[in-house]
DRENLUMRO-361429 format. One record per residue (C-alpha): residue number from 0; x negated, y, z negated. Coordinates in Angstrom, 3 decimals. Example, Ala and Ser with C-alpha at 12.3 -4.5 7.8 and 13.67 -1.06 7.14 Angstrom:
# residues 2
NODE_0_-12.300_-4.500_-7.800
NODE_1_-13.670_-1.060_-7.140
***
This chain:
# residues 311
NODE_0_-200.334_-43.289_131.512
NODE_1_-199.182_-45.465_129.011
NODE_2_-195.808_-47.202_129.353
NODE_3_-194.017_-45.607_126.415
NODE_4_-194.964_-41.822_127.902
NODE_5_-193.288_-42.324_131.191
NODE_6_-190.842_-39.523_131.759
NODE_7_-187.021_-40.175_132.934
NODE_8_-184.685_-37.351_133.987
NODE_9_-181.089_-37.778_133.963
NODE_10_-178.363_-35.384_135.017
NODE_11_-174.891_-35.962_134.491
NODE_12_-171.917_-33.540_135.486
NODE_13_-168.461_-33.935_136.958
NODE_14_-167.582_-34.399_140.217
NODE_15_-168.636_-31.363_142.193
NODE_16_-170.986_-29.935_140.097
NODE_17_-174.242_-30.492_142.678
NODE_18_-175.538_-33.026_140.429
NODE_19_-177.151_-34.302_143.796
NODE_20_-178.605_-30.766_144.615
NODE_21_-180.497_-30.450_141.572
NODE_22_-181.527_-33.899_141.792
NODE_23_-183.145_-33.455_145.034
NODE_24_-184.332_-30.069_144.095
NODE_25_-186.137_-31.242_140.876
NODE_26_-187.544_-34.594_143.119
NODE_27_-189.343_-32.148_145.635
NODE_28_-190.482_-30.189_143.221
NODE_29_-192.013_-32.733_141.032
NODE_30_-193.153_-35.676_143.010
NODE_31_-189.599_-37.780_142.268
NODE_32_-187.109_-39.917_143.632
NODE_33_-183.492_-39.952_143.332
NODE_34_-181.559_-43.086_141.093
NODE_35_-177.857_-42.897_142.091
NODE_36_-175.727_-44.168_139.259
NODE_37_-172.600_-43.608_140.827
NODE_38_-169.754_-46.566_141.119
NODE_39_-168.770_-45.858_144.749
NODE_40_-171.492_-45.148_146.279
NODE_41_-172.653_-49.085_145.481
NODE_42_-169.871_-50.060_148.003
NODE_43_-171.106_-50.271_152.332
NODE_44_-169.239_-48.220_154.689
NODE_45_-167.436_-45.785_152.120
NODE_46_-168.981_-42.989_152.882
NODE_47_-167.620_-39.597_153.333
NODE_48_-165.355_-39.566_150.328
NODE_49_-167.929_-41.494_148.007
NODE_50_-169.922_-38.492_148.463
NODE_51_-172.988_-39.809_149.151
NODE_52_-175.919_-37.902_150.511
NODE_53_-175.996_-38.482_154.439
NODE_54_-179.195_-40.151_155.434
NODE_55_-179.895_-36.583_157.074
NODE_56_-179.856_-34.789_154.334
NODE_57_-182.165_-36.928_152.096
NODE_58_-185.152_-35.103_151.997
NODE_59_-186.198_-37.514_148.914
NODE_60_-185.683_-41.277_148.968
NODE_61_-182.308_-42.045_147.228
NODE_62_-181.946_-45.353_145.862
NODE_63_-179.093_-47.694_144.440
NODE_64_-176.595_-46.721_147.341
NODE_65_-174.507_-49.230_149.661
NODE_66_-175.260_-52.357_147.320
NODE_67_-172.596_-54.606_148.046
NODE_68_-169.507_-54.711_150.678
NODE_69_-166.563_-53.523_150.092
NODE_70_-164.688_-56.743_149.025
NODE_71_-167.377_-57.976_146.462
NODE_72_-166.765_-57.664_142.589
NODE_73_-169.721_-55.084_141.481
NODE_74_-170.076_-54.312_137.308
NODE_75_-171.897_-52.034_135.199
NODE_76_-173.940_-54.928_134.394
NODE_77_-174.857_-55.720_137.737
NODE_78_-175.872_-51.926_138.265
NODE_79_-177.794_-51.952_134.955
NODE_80_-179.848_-55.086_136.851
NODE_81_-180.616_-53.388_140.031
NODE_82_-181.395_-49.843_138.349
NODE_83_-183.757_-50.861_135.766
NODE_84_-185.401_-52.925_138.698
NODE_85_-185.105_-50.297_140.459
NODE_86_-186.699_-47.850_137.988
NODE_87_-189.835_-50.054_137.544
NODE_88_-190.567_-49.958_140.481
NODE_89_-190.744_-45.904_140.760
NODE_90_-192.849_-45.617_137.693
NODE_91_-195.363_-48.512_138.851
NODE_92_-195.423_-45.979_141.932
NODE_93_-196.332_-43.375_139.430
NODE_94_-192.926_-41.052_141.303
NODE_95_-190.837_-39.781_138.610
NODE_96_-187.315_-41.305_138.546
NODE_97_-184.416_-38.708_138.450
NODE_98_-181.115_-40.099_137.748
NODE_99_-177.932_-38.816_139.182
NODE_100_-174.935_-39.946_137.262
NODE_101_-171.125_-39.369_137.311
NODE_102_-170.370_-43.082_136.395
NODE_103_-170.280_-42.837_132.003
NODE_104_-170.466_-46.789_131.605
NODE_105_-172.623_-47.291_134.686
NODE_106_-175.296_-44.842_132.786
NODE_107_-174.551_-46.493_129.511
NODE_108_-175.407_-49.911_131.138
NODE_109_-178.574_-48.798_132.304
NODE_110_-179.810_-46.909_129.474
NODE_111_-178.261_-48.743_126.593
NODE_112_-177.556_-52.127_127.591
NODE_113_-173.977_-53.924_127.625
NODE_114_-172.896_-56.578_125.612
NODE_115_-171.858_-59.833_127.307
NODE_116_-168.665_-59.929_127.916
NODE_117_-166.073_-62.659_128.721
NODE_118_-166.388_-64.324_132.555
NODE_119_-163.277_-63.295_134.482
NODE_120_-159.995_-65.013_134.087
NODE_121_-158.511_-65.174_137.443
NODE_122_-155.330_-66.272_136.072
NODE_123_-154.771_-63.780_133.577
NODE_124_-155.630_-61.118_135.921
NODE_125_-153.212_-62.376_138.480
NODE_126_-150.811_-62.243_135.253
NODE_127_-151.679_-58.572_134.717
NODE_128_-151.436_-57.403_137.966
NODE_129_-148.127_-58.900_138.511
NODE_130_-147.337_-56.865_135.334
NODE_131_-148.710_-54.124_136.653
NODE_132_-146.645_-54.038_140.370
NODE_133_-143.436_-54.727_137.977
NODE_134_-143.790_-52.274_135.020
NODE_135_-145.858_-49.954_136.720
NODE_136_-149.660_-49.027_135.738
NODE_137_-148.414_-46.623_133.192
NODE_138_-147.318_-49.863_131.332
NODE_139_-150.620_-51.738_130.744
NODE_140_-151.809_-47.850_130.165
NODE_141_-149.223_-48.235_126.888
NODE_142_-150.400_-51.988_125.646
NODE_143_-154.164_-50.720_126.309
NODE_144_-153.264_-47.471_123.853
NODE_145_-152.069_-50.423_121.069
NODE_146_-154.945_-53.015_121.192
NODE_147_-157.758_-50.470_122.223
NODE_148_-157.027_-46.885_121.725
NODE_149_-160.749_-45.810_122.545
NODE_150_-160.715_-47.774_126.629
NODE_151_-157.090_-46.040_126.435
NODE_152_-158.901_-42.436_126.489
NODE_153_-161.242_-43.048_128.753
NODE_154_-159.253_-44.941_131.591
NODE_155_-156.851_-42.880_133.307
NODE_156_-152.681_-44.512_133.299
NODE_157_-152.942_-45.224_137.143
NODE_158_-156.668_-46.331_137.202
NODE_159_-155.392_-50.091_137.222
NODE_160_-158.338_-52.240_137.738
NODE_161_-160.211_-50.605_135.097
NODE_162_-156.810_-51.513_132.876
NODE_163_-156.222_-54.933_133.798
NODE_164_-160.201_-55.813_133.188
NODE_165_-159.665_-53.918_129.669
NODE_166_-156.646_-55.864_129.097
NODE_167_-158.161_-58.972_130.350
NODE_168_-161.623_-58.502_128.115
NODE_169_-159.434_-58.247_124.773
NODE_170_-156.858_-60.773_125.166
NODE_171_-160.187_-63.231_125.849
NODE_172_-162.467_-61.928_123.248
NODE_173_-160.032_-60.932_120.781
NODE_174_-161.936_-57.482_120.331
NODE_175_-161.520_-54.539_122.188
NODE_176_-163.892_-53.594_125.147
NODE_177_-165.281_-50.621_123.255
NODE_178_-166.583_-52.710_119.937
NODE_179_-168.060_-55.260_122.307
NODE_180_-170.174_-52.592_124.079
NODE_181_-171.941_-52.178_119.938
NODE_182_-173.144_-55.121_119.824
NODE_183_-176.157_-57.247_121.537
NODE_184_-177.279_-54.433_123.337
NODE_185_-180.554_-54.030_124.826
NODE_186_-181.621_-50.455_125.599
NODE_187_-184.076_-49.255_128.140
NODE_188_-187.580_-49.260_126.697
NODE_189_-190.555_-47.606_127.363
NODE_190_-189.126_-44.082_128.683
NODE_191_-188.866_-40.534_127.503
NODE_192_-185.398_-39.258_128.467
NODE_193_-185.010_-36.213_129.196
NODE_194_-180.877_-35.581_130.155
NODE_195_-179.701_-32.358_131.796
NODE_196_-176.091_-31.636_131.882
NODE_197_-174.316_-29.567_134.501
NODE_198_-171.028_-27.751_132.983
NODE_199_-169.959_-25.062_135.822
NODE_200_-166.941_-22.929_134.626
NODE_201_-164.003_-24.837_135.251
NODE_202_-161.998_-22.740_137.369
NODE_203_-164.976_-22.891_139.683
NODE_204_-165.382_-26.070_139.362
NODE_205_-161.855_-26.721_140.715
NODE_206_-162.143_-24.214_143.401
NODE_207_-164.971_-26.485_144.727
NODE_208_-163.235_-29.316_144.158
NODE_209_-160.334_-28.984_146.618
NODE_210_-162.658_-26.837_149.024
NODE_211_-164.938_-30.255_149.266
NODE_212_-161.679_-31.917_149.770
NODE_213_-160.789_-30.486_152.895
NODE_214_-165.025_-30.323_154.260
NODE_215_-164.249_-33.897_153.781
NODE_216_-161.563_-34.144_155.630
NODE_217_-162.977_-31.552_158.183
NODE_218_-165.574_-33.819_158.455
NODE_219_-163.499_-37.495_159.419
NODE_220_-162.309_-38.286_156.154
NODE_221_-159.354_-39.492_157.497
NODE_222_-160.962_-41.442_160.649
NODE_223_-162.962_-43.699_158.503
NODE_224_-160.320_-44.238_156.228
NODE_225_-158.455_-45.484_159.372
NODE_226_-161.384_-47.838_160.908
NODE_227_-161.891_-49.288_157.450
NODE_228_-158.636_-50.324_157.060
NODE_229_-158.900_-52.249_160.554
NODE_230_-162.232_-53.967_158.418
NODE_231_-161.105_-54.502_155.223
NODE_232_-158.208_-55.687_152.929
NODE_233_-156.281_-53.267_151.371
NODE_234_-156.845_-55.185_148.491
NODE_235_-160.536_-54.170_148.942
NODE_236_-161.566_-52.110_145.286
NODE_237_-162.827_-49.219_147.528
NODE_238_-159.835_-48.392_148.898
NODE_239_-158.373_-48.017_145.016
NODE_240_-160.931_-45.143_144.835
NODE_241_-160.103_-41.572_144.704
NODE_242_-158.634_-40.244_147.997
NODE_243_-158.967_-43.182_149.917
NODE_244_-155.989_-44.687_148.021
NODE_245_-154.109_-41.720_148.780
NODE_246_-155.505_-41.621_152.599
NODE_247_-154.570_-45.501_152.973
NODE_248_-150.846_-44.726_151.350
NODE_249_-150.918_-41.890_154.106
NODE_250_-151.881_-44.582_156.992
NODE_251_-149.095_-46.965_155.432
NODE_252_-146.429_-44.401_155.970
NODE_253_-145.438_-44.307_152.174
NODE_254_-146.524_-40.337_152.383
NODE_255_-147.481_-37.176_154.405
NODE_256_-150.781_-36.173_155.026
NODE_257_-150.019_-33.046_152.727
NODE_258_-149.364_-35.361_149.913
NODE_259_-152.155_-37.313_150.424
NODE_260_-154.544_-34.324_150.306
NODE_261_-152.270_-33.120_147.079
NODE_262_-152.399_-36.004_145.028
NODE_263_-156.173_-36.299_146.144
NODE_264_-157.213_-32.796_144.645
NODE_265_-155.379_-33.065_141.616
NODE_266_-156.543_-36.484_140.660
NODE_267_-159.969_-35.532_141.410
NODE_268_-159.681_-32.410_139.261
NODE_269_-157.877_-34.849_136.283
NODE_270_-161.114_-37.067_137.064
NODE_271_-163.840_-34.102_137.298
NODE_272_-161.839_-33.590_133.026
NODE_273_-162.635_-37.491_131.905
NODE_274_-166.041_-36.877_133.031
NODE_275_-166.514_-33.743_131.450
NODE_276_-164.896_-35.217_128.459
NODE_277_-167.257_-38.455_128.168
NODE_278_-169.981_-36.504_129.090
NODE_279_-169.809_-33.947_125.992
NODE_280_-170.105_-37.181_123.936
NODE_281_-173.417_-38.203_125.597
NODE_282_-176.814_-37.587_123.024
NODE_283_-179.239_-35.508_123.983
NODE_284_-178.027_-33.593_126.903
NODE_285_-179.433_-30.157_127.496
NODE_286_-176.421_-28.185_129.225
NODE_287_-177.018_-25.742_131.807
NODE_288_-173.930_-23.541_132.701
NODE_289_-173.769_-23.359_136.210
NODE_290_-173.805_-25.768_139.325
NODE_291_-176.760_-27.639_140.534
NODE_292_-177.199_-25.614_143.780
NODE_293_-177.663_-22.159_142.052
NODE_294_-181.054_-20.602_142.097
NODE_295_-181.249_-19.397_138.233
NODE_296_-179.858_-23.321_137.406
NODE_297_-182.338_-24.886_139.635
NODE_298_-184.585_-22.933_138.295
NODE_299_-183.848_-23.470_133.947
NODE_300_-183.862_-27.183_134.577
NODE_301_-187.061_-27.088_136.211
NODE_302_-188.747_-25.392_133.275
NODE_303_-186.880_-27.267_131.235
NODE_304_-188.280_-31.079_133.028
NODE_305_-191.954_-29.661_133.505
NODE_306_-192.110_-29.576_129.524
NODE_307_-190.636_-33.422_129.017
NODE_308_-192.664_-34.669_132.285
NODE_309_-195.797_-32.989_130.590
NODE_310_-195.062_-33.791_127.315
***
């Protein structure tokens, strides 16, 4: 098969949607193997409420999970290395590479290709996160909105490490983050993308979403957040994530365990909305109304992959 033929699926979805189902679904089926693009799952020991697949349950080899520990700095660039990498290596196995993504930039990266962009200033990081523990989040939400309106839509107010590298890439380059992505790029080569989009009704979707809350919990959530904390630094990025920020804040004393799981679900749903949102934006995507574990989905994306792998 020559080079430029080889097929590449890629699904994308919120949180919740069973991108992972029909990932492993469509890998059985047609001789593949699953690429996680996914920026949590890259960090050791996070496990339950990363999401990832349990070694159990992966019926298909799953790659590009538990890259780096938990108190390393990890980029989209780095991913975009190890994925591409990674991806050769499938195709020289002649396995076809489905991609599982719910990080936007991380699948950008890897299909597209960043632009360099400034080294990290330690010092004006330490600036803006001094800012940040004095102003509040909200307020490097409101400079971001002035010098880079398009990072200030896609980066949610309280999501402060995404800010403060934002911040930090425009008051070094002079250009916002989003203009720098244009320009240098190197996109994948060599691949026929084929993108499938899961968009479950939204109500649903939510329903799901606090449900897999409290299997998560159900399921020692709360025990691992505990034992990692007796591991790691606070200050570790993973425990900024979704949940396990809340979960630590619980540990800490600073709230109930029925706040934690409050604030959890209803920043996930905000979350499962930016996705959704950036998603829509994505080229190419075939959207299939329903989520990835339903039969009649399962079995549309199928028919629709057979054609592209074919083709």
């Amino acid at each position: 098969m020559r080079e430029a033929h080889r097929a590449l699926v890629v699904i994308v979805g919120p949180t919740g949607s069973g991108k992972s189902a029909l990932g492993i679904f469509l890998a059985r089926e047609l001789g593949g193997e699953v690429l996680v693009c996914d920026s949590t799952q890259v960090y050791r020991h996070f496990d339950i409420g990363t999401g990832k697949v349990t070694v159990a349950h992966r019926s298909v080899p799953h790659h590009l999970l538990d890259l780096c520990e938990p108190t390393a700095e990890f980029t989209a660039g780095d991913y975009a290395r190890a994925a591409r990498a990674v991806l050769a290596e499938i195709s020289r196995r002649g396995r076809l590479p489905i991609v599982t993504a719910g990080t936007g930039l991380y699948l950008r990266a890897f299909l597209e290709g960043l632009s360099p962009l400034p080294p990290r200033s330690p010092e004006l990081r330490e600036r803006l996160q001094a800012e940040a523990e004095e102003l509040g989040c909200e307020h490097l939400h409101r400079v971001l909105e002035r010098v880079d309106p398009a990072s200030a839509r896609e980066i949610a107010p309280r999501d402060t490490p995404k800010l403060v590298r934002a911040l930090e890439v425009y008051f070094l380059a002079r250009r916002p983050r989003t203009e720098l992505f244009q320009a240098g790029r190197e996109p994948l080569e060599g691949y026929r993308v084929e993108k499938l989009g899961l968009l479950p009704d939204r109500k649903k979707l939510y329903e799901r979403i606090e449900a897999r809350v409290e299997e998560m919990l159900a399921g020692g959530w709360l025990e691992e957040v505990r034992r990692l904390r007796e591991q790691f630094p606070d200050s570790a990025k993973p425990f900024g994530f979704l949940g396990y920020k809340q979960l630590a804040a619980h540990l800490r004393g600073e709230m109930s365990l029925k706040e934690a799981i409050k604030h959890t679900k209803h920043e996930t749903r905000q979350y499962a909305k930016r996705q959704i949102t950036w998603f829509r934006k994505e080229p190419g995507v075939t959207w299939l109304h329903g989520f990835g574990d339903a039969p009649a989905v399962q079995a549309d994306a199928l028919e629709q992959t057979r054609s592209q792998v074919a083709g």
